[in-house]
C-alpha positions as CSV (number, residue, x, y, z in Angstrom):
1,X,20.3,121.9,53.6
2,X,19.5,122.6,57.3
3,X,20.5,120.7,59.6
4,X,17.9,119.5,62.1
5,X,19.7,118.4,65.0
6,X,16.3,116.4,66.9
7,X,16.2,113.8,64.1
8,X,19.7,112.8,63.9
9,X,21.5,110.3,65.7
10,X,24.9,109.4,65.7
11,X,26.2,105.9,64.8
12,X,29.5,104.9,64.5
13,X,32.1,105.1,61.6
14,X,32.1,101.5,60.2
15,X,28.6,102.1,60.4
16,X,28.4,104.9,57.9
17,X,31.3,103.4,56.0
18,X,29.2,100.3,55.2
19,X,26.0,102.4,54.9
20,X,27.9,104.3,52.1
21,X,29.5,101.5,50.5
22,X,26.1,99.6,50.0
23,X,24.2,102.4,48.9
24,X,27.0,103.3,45.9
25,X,27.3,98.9,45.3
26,X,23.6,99.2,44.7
27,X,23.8,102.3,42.7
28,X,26.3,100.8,40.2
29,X,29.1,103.4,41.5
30,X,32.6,102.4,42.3
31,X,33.3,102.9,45.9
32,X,37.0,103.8,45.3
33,X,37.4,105.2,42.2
34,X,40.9,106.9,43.3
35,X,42.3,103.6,43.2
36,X,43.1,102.3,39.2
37,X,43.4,98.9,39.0
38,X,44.3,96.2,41.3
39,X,40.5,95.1,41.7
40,X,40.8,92.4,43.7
41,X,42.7,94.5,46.6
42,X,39.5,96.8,46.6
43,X,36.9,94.2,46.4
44,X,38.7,92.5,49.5
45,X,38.7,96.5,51.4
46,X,35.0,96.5,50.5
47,X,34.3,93.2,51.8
48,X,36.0,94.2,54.6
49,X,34.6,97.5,55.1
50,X,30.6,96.0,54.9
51,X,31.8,93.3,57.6
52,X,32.9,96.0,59.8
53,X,36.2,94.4,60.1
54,X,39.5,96.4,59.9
55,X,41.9,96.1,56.4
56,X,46.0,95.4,56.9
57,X,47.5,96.7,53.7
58,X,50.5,95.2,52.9
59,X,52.7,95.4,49.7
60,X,55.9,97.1,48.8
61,X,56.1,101.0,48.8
62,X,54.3,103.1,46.4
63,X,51.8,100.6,45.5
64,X,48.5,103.2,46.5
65,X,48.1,101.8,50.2
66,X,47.8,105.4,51.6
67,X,45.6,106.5,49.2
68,X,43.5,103.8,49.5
69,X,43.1,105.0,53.2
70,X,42.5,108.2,52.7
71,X,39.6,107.1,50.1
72,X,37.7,105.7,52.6
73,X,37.6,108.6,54.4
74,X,36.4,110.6,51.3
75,X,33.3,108.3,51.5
76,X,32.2,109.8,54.9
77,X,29.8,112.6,55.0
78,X,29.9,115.6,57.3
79,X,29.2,115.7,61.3
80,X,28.1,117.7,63.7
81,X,31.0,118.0,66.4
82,X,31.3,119.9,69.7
83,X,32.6,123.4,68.3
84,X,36.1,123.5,69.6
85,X,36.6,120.0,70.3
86,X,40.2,118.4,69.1
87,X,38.4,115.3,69.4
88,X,35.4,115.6,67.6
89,X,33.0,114.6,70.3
90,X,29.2,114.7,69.1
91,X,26.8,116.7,70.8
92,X,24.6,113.7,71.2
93,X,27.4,111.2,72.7
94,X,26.3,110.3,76.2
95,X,28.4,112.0,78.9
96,X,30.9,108.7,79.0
97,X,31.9,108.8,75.3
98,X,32.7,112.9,75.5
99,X,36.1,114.2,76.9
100,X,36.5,115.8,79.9
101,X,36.2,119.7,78.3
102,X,33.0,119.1,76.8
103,X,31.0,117.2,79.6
104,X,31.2,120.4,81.2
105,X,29.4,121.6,78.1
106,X,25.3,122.2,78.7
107,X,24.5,123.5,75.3
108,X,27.2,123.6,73.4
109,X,27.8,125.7,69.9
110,X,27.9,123.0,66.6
111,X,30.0,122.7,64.0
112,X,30.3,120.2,61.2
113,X,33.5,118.4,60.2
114,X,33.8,117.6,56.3
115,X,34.6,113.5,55.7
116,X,38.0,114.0,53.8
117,X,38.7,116.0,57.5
118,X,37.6,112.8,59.3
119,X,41.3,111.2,58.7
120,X,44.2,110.6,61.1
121,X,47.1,109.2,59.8
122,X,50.5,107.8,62.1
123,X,53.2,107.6,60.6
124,X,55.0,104.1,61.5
125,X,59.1,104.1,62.5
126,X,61.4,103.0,64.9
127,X,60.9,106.5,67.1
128,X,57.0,105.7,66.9
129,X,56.0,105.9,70.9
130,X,52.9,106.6,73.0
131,X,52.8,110.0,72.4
132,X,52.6,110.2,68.7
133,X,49.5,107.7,69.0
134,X,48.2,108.9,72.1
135,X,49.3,112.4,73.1
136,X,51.5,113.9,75.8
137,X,51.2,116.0,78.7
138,X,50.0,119.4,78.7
139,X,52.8,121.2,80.3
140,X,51.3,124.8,80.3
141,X,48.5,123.4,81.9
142,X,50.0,121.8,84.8
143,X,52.7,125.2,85.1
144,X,49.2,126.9,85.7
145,X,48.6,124.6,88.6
146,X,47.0,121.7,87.3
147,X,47.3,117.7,88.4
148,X,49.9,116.3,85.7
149,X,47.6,112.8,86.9
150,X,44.0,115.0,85.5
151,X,42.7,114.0,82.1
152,X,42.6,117.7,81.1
153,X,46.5,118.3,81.5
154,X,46.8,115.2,78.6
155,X,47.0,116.5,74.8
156,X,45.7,114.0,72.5
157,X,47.2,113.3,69.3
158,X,47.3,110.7,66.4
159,X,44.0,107.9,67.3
160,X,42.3,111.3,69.2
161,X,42.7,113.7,66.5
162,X,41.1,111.3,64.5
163,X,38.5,109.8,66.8
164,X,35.2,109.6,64.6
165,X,37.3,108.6,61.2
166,X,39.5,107.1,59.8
167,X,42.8,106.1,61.3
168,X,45.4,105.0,58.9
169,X,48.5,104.1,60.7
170,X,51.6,103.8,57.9
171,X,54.1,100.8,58.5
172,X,53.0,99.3,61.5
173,X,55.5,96.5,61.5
174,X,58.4,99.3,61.5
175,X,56.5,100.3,65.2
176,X,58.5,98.6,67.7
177,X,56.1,95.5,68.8
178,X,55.9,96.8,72.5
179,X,54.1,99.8,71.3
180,X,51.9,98.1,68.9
181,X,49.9,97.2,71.8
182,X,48.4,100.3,72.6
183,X,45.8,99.6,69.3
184,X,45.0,96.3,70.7
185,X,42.4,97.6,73.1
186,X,41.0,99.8,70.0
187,X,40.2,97.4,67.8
188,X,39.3,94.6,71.0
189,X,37.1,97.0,73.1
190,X,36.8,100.5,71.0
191,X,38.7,102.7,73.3
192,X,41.9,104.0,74.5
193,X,43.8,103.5,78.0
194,X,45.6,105.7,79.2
195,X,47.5,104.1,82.7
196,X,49.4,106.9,84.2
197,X,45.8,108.7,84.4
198,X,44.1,105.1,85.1
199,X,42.1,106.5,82.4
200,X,39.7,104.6,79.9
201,X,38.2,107.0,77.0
202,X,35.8,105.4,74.3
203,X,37.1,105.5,71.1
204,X,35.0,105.7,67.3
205,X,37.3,104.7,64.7
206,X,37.8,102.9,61.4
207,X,41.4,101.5,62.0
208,X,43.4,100.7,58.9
209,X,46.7,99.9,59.3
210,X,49.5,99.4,56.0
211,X,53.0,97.9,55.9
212,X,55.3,96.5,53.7
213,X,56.0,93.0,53.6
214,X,58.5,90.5,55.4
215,X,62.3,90.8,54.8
216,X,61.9,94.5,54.2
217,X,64.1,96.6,56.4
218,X,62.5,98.1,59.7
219,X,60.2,95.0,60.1
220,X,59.0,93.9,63.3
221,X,56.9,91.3,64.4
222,X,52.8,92.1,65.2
223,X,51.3,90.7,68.1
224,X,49.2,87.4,67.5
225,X,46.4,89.2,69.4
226,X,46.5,92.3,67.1
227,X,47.1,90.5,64.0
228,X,44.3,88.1,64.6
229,X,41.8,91.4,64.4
230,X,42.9,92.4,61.4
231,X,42.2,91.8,57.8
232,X,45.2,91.1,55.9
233,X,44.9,92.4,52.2
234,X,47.9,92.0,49.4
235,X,48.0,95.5,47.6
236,X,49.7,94.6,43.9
237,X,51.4,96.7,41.7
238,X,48.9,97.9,38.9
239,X,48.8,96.6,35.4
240,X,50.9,97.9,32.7
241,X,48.1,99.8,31.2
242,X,47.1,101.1,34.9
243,X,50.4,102.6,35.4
244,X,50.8,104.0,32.2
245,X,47.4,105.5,33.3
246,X,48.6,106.7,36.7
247,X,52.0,108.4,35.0
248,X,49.9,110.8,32.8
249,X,47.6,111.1,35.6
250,X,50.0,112.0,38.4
251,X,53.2,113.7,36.4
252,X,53.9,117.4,37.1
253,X,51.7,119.8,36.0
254,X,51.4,123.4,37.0
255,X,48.2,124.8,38.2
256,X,46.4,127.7,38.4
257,X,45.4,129.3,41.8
258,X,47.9,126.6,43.4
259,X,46.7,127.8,47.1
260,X,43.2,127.2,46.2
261,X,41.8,123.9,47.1
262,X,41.0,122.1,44.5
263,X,36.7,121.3,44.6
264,X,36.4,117.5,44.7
265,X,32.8,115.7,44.7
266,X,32.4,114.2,48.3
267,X,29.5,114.3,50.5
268,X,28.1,117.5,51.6
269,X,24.7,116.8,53.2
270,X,25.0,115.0,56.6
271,X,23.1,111.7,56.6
272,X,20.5,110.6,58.9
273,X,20.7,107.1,58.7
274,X,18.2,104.7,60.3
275,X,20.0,101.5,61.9
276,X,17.4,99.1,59.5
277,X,18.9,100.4,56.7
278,X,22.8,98.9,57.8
279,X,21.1,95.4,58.8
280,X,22.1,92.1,56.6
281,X,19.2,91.3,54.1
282,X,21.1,88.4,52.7
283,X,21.3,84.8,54.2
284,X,23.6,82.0,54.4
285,X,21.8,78.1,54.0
286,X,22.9,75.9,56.8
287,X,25.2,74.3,54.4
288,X,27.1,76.8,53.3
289,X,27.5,78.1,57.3
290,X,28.7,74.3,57.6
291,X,31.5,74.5,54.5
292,X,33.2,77.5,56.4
293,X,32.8,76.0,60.1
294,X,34.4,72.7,59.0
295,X,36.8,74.7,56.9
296,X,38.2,76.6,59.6
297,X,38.1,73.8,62.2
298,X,40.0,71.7,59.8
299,X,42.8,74.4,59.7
300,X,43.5,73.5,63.0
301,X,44.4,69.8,62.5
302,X,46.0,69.7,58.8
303,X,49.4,68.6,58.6
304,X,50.2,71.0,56.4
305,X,49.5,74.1,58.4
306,X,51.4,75.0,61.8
307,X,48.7,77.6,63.2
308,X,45.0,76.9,62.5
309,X,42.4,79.4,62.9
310,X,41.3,81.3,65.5
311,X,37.6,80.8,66.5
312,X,37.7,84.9,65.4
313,X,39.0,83.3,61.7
314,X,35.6,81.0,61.9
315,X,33.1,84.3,62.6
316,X,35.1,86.5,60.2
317,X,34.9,84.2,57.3
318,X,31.2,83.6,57.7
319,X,30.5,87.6,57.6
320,X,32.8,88.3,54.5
321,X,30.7,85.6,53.0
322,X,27.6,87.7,53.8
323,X,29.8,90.8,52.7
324,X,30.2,88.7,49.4
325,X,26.9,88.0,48.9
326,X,25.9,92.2,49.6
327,X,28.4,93.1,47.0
328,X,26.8,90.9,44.1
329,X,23.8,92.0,44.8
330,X,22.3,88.7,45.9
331,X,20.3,87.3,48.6
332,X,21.3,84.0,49.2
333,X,25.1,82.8,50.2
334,X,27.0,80.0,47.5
335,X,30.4,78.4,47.5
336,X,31.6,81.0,45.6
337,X,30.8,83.6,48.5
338,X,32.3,81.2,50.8
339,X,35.6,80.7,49.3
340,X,36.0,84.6,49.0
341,X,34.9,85.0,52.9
342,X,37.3,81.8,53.4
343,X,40.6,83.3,51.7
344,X,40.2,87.0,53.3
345,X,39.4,85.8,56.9
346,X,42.2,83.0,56.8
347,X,45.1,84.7,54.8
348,X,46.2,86.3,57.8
349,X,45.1,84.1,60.6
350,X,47.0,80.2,59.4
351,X,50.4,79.6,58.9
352,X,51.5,77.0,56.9
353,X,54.7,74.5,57.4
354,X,57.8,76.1,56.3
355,X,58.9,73.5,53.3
356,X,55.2,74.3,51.6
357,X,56.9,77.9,51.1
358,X,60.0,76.7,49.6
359,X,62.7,79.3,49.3
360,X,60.3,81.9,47.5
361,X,59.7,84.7,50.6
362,X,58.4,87.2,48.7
363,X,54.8,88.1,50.6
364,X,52.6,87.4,47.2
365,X,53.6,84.0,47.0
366,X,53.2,83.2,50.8
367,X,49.7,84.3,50.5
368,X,49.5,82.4,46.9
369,X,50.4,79.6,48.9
370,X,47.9,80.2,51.8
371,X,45.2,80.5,49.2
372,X,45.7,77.0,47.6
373,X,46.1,75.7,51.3
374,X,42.7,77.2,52.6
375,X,41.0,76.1,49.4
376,X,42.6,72.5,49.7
377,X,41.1,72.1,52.9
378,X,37.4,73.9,51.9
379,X,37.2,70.7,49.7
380,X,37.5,68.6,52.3
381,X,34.6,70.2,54.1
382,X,32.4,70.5,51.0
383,X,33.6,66.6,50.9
384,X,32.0,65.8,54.0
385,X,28.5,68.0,54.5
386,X,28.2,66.2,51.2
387,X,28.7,62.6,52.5
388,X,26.3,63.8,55.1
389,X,23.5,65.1,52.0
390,X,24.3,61.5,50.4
391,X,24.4,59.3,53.1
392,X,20.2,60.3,54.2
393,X,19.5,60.1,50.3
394,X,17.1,57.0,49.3
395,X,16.3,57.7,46.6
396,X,18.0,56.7,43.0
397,X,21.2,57.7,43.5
398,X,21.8,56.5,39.7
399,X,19.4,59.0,38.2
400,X,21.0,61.8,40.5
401,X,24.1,62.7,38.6
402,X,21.9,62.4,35.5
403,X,19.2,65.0,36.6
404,X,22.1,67.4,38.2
405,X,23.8,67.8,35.0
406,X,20.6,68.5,32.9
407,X,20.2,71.2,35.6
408,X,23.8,72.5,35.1
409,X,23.6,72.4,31.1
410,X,20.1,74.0,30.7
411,X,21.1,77.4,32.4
412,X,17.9,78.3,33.0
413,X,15.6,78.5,36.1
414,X,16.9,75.9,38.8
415,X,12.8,76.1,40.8
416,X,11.6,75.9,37.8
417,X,13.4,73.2,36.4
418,X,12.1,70.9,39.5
419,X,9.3,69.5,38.0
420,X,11.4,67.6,35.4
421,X,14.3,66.4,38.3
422,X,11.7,64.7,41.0
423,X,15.3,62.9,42.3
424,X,17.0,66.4,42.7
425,X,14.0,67.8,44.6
426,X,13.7,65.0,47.1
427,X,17.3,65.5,47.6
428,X,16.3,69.5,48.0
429,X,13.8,68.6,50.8
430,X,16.4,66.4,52.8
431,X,18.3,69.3,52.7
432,X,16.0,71.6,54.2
433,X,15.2,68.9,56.5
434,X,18.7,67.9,57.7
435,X,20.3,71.3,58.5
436,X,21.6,71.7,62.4
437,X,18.9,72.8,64.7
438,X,20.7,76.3,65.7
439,X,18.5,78.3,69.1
440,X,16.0,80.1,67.0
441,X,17.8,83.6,68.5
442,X,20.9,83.3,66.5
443,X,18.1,82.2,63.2
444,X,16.3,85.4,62.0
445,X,15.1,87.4,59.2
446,X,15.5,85.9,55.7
447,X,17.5,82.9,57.5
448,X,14.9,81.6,59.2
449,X,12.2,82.1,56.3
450,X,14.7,79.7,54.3
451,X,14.4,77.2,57.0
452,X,10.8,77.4,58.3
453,X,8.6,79.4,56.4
454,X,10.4,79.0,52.5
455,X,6.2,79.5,51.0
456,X,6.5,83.3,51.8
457,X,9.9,83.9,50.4
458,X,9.7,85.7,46.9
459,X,10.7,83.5,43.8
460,X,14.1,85.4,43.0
461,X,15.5,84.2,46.3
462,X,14.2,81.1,46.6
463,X,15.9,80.6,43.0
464,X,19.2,81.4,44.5
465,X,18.1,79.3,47.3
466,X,17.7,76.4,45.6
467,X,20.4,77.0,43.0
468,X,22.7,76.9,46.0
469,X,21.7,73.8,46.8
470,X,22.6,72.6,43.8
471,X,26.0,73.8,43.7
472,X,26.7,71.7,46.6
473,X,24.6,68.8,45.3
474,X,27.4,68.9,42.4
475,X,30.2,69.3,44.4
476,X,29.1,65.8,46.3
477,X,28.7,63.9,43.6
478,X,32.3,65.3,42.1
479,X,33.6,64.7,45.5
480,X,31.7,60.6,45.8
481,X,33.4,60.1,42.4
482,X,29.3,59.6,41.4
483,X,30.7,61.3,38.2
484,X,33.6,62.9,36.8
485,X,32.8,66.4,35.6
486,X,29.4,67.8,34.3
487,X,28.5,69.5,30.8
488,X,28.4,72.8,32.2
489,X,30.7,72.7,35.4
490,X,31.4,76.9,35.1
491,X,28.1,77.3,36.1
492,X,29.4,76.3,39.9
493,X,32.3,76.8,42.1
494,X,34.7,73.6,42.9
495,X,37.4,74.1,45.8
496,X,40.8,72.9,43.7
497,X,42.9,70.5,45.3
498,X,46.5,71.4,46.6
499,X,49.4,70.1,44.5
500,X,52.1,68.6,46.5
């Protein structure tokens, strides 16, 4: 196909990765099919990846985390670069973005560069320093008489080399935490300094970082700063079927034409991608933005957790909810979504008191732990939006529980059973009425249909509108003690309470 360089415009890489990963979600295609098994790892990478928000594998060695890395880059499609250019600059960056060779470029030659090329990866040790993330000095170009301060004596490696991919930096706790800085500013402020050349370069990359976990030789610790911008995702070891798999998959084999690459099926057409198609076409109902706000505030004053959230915990949770909503192919956000934007956002960012952990410090149950912990307090929160749905309620309150649970059992159309549950759909107008009144510039698209135009929203969404609604109608009354269980409680999703 030819490539017509007037209609394309660059975005950047998390852009095209979640560009990619919806269009295949929607297509019924697995977005990492390289990766057997362990499918709550990749749904946790996907969510992730759609919420733009940067994966921290962690898990013991051999477990597929490097692979896993180098899949995402696999799901990037070719780009035109600056022909020549170590660091991939696009002929259509703005003169800040390019490096110092090719501003000086007018009209430069093209070439493309091929997604599974779009990878960097750093290998994490004890030796890892500045210049194996960064890059050194050029020391042939300052013999030939240039300034050893100039940007163009300075040879860019690892986060360079890779600038418009992926960057998969291996073990970063075995990276001495003084050097694990330099990626703060990456993931903070997407670009790279450079102080002895008081030198600040913009930077386009998908950062994922792996590692094994705590008590493991070579560990250090990772800056609160830098682990608050990551996601932190448990890789297990696959299933016994899955590995037997992998073995027949993976033994040695001798091939053919060994020095001929092997043809794999990637993306060989570059994309021209509009910035409509990447928007969020799903929305969250006041309540459910309310569950995760409460959630995460809560974090901060339970006894049984030393750090809370961070206020990045609170905006992270809410967009893997989105994220979870996308990858079901739904419109409108549910407890469910919640929980599953609740447990990746907060995973990383709590810490809970050391006698919940027991003696057990192996990494799975810590996060086990953290789980039960983060959905202990979600109940809470569902406890009290629905104390707050209750207590404005006048109307039978006996006849509620009655009329939820015929809702429930039927498993049919929620809208449509309405007309028979007049006590469930005056509770369904309070809640539309009651919701916080957020500035109408943080309230658009679908959102603010659900909240002030609901008429000219189509009848599949306002079904899982309204179905939402009565998940957390349920949870209320389960929560008031109104009743004990319902006929068909797997129909909704109920935050479990922590055993202590």
């Amino acid at each position: 196909m030819e490539f017509d360089l007037e209609r394309y415009q660059p975005i950047p890489v998390r852009y095209e990765l979640r560009y990619v990963m919806l269009k295949k979600l929607r297509e019924g295609e697995d977005p990492l099919p390289d990766i057997q098994g362990r499918e709550e790892t990749k749904r946790d990478v996907i969510r992730a990846v759609l919420s733009n928000s940067h994966p921290y594998l962690v898990s013991r060695e051999g477990t597929g985390k490097t692979r896993l890395a180098e899949s995402l880059a696999k799901l990037l499609p070719p780009v035109p670069k600056i022909k020549g250019c170590p660091y991939n600059c696009d002929p259509k960056w703005p003169e800040e973005w390019k490096c110092p060779s090719c501003r000086d470029e007018e009209d430069p030659e093209i070439e493309f560069i091929a997604g599974e090329e779009r990878y960097s990866r750093i290998q994490g040790n004890e030796y890892t320093n500045e210049a194996k993330i960064l890059g050194v000095k050029d020391i042939q170009a300052i013999v030939r008489g240039g300034s050893p301060t100039d940007p163009r004596a300075f040879i860019g490696t690892g986060v360079l080399r890779g600038n418009r991919g992926v960057v998969a930096v291996d073990e970063l706790p075995a990276i001495p935490t003084k050097v694990q800085v330099l990626f703060h500013p990456m993931l903070q402020e997407n670009k790279v300094i450079l102080e002895e050349y008081a030198w600040e370069r913009p930077i386009d990359i998908f950062f994922v970082a792996t590692g094994n976990p705590t008590g493991f030789a070579h560990v250090n610790r990772i800056p609160e700063p830098l682990l608050d911008r990551l996601e932190l995702i448990p890789m297990s070891l696959p299933g016994e079927a899955v590995e037997r798999e992998i073995m027949y998959r993976e033994r040695f084999r001798v091939y053919d034409q060994f020095f001929v690459s092997k043809e794999e099926e990637a993306a060989t057409d570059p994309l021209y991608i509009e910035p409509a198609a990447l928007r969020r076409r799903v929305a969250a109902p006041w309540w459910i933005v309310e569950v995760i706000a409460k959630t995460s505030r809560y974090t901060r004053d339970c006894p049984n957790i030393d750090r809370g959230a961070s206020i990045r915990g609170s905006i992270k949770a809410l967009d893997h909810a989105y994220s979870s909503t996308e990858m079901r192919g739904g419109w409108v956000s549910n407890l469910a979504d919640a929980v599953d934007g609740l447990q990746l956002a907060l995973r990383g960012r709590v810490r809970l008191r050391a006698d919940l952990l027991g003696f057990d410090d192996r990494e799975s149950a810590m996060i086990a732990q953290t789980a039960r912990a983060v959905e202990d307090v979600m109940w809470y929160a569902v406890q009290d939006v629905g104390e707050k749905i209750l207590a404005g309620f006048e109307g039978d309150k006996t006849a509620l529980p009655e009329e939820v649970d015929r809702l429930l059992a039927s498993g049919g159309s929620t809208r449509e059973g309405l007309e028979a549950s007049p006590t469930v759909s005056e509770a369904f107008d309070l809640m539309d009425e009651i919701g916080p009144s957020d500035p109408d510039q943080l309230v658009d698209g679908l959102e603010d249909q659900l909240r002030s135009r609901l008429e000219a929203v189509g009848p599949a969404v306002v079904e899982e509108y309204r179905f939402s609604a009565l998940e957390l109608l349920a949870n209320a009354l389960l929560a008031s003690d109104a009743v004990r269980s319902f006929t068909d409680q797997s129909r909704i999703f109920v935050p479990r309470r922590m055993e202590t």
